[in-house]
C-alpha positions as a Markdown table, in Angstrom:
| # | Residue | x | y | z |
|---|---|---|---|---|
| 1 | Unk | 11.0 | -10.4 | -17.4 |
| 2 | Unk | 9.3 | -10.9 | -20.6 |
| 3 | Unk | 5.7 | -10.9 | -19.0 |
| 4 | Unk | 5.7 | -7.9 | -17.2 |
| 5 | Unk | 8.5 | -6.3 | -20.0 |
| 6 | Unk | 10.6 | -5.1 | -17.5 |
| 7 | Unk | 14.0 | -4.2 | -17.8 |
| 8 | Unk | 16.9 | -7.3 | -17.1 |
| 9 | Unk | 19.2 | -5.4 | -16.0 |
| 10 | Unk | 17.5 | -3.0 | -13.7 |
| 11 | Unk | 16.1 | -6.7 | -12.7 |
| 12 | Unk | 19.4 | -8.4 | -12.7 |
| 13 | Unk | 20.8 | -5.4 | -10.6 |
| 14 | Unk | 18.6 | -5.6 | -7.8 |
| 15 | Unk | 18.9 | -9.2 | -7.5 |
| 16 | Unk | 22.0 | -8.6 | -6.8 |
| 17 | Unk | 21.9 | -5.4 | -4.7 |
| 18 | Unk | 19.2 | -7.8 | -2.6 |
| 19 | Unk | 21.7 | -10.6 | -2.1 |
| 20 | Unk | 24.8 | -7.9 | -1.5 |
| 21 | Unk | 22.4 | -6.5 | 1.2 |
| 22 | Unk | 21.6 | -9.9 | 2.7 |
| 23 | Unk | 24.8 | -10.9 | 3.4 |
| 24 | Unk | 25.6 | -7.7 | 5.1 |
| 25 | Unk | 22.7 | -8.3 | 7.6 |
| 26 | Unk | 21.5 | -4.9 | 8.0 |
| 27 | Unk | 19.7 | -3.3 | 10.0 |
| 28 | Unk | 15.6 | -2.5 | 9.6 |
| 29 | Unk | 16.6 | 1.2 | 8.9 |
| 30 | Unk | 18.9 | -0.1 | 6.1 |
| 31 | Unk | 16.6 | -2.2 | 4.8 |
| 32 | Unk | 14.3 | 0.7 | 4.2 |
| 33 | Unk | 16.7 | 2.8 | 2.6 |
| 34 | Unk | 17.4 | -0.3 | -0.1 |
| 35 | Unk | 13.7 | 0.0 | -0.6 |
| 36 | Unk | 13.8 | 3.8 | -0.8 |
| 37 | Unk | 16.0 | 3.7 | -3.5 |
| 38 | Unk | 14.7 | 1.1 | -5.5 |
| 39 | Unk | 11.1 | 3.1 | -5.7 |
| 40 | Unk | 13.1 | 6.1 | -6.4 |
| 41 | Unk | 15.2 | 5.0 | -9.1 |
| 42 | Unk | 11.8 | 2.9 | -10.8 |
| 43 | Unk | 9.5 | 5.9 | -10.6 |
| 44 | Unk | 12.0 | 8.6 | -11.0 |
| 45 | Unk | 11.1 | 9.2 | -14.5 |
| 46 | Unk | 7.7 | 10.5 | -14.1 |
| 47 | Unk | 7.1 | 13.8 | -15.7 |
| 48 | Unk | 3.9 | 14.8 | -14.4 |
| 49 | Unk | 1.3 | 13.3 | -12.2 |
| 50 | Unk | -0.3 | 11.2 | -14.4 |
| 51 | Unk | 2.8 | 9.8 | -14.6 |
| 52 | Unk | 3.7 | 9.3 | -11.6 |
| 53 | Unk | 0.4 | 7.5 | -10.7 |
| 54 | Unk | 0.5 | 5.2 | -13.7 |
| 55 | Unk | 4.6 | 4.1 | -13.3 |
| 56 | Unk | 3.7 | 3.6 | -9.5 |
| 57 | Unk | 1.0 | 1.3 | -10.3 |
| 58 | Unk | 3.2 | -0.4 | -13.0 |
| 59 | Unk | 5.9 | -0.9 | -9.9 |
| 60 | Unk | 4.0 | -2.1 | -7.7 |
| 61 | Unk | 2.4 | -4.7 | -10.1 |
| 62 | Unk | 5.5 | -5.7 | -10.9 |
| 63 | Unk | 7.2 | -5.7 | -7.5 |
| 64 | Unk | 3.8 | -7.9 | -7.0 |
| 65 | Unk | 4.9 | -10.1 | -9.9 |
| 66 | Unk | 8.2 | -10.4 | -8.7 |
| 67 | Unk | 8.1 | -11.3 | -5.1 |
| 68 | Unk | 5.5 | -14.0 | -6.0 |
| 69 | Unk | 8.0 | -16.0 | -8.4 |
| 70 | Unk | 10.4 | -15.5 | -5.1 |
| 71 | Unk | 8.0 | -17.2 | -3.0 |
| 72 | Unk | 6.9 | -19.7 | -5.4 |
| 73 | Unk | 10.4 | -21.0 | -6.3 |
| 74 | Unk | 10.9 | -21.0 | -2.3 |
| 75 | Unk | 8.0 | -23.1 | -1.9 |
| 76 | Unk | 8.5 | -25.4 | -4.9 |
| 77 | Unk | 12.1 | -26.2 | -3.3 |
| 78 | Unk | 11.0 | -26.4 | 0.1 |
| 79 | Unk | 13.3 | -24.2 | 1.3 |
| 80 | Unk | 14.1 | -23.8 | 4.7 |
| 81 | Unk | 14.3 | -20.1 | 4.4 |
| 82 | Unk | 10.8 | -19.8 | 3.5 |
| 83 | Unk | 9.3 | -18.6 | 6.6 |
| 84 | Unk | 11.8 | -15.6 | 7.0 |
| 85 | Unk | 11.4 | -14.9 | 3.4 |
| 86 | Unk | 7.6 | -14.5 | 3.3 |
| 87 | Unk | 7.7 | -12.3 | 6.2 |
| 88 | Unk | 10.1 | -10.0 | 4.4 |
| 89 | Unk | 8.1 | -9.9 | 1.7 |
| 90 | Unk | 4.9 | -9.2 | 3.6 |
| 91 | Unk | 7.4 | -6.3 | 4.9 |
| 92 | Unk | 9.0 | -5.1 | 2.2 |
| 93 | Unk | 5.0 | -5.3 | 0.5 |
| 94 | Unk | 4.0 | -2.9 | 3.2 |
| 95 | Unk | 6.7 | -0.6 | 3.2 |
| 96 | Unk | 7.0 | -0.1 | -0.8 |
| 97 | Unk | 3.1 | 0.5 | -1.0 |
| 98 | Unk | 3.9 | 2.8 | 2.3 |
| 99 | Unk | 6.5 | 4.6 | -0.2 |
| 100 | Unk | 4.7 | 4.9 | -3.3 |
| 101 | Unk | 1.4 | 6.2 | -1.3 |
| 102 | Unk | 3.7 | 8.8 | 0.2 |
| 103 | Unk | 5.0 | 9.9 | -3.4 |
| 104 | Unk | 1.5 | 9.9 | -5.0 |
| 105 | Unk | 0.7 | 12.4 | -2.4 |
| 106 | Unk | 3.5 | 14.9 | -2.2 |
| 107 | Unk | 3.3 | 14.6 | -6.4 |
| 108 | Unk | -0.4 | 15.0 | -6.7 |
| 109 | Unk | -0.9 | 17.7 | -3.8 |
| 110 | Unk | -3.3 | 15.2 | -1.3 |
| 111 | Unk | -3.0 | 13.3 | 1.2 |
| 112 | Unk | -2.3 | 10.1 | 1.8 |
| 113 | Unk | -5.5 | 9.3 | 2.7 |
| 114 | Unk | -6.9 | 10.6 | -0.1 |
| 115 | Unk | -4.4 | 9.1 | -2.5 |
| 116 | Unk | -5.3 | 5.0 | -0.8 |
| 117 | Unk | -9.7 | 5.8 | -0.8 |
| 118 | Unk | -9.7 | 7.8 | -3.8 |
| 119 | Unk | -7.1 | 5.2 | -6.2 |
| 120 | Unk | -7.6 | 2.2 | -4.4 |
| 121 | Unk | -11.7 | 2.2 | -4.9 |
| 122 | Unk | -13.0 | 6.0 | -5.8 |
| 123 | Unk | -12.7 | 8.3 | -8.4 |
| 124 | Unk | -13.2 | 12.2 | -6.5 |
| 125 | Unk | -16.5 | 11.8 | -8.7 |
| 126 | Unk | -17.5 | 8.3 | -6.9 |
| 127 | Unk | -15.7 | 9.5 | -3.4 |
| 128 | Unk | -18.5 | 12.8 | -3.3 |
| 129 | Unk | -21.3 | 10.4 | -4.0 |
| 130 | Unk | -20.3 | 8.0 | -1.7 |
| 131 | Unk | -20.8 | 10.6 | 0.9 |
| 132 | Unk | -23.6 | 11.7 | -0.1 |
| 133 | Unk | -21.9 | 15.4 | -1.3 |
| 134 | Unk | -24.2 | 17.1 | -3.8 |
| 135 | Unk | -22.5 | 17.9 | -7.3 |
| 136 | Unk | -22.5 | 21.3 | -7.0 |
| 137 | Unk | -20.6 | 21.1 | -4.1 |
| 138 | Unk | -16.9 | 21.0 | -3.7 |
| 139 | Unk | -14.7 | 20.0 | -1.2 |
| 140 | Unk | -10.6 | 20.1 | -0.3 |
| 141 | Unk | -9.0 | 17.4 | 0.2 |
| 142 | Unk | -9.0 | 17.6 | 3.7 |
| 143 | Unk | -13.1 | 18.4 | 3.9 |
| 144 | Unk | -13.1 | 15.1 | 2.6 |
| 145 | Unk | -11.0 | 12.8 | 5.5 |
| 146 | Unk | -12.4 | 15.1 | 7.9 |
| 147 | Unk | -15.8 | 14.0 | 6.2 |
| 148 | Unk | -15.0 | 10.3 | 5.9 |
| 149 | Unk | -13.4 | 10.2 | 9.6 |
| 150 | Unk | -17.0 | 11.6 | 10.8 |
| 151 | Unk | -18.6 | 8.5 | 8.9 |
| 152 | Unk | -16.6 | 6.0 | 10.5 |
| 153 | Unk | -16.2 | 7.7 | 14.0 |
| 154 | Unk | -20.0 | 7.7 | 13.6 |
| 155 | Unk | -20.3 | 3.9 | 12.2 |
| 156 | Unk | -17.9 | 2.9 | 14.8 |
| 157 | Unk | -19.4 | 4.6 | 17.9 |
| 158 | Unk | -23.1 | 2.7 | 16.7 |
| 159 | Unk | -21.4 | -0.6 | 16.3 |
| 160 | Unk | -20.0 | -0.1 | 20.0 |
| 161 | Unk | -23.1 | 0.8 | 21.2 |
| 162 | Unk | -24.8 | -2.2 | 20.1 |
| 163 | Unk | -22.3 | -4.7 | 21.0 |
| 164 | Unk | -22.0 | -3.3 | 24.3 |
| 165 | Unk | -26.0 | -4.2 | 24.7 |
| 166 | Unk | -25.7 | -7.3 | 22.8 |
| 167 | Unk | -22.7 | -8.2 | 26.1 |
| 168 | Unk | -25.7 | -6.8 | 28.4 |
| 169 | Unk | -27.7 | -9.0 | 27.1 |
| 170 | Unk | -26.0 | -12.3 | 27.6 |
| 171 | Unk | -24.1 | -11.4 | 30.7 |
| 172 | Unk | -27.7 | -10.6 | 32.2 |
| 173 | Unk | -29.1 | -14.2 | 30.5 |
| 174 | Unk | -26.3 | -16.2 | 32.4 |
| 175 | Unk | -27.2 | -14.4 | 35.7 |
């Protein structure tokens, strides 16, 4: 805990809420209801949405951190259990980043979409000259994914298009 300065307790308790869990064999639903709470209870402190978008990336980092030194002692034992624990981990990845993309929205007033493009690579300064919107120009949120959806409907339907003749092409070089 000392590298990512996390908490041993709050560590040490969800150890051992993941192990109470396991042995219960839950269901999916219940699985993501542990996970619920666990984002929650480590982001719940967040006073604004700085905040909130700073102690989400701190959890997931750590989560991150975490999960890896699962695998890696798995691995290092040759555990048996390593198959089924890597794809719950691949899971439980998915679902938390799910979660915390969901909170980041409600708390900052976007949408999800907007909270993956515009923190994951883009800045609303970068995202507008990415797409080619002017400065003086503003756009909603939504103007925005309705803009970027045009961009890849557009990108999409060309890269159809030419693979269909590309097919064309051989099929008609076979003949």
């Amino acid at each position: 805990s000392w590298i990512c300065q996390c908490d041993v307790s709050l560590i040490s308790k969800l150890e051992q809420e993941f192990k109470n869990t396991l042995v219960k064999r839950p269901s999916l639903e219940n699985w993501g209801k542990w996970l619920e709470n666990v984002v929650t209870n480590c982001i719940q402190n967040a006073s604004s949405a700085e905040d909130l978008i700073e102690y989400s990336r701190q959890f997931l980092l750590k989560w991150s951190f975490y999960s890896s030194m699962i695998i890696r002692d798995l691995t290092l034992r040759s555990s048996s259990s390593f198959g089924s624990f890597h794809l719950i981990r691949l899971l439980f990845d998915e679902y938390t980043f799910y979660l915390i993309e969901q909170k980041i929205a409600i708390g900052t007033n976007r949408l999800p979409i907007d909270v993956t493009s515009e923190f994951a690579c883009f800045s609303p300064k970068e995202f507008n000259s990415a797409m080619n919107v002017p400065a003086t120009q503003t756009f909603s949120s939504l103007s925005n994914q309705q803009h970027f959806h045009e961009l890849v409907i557009n990108e999409e339907s060309q890269l159809n298009s030419s693979d269909n003749s590309v097919h064309a092409k051989d099929i008609s070089s076979n003949i």
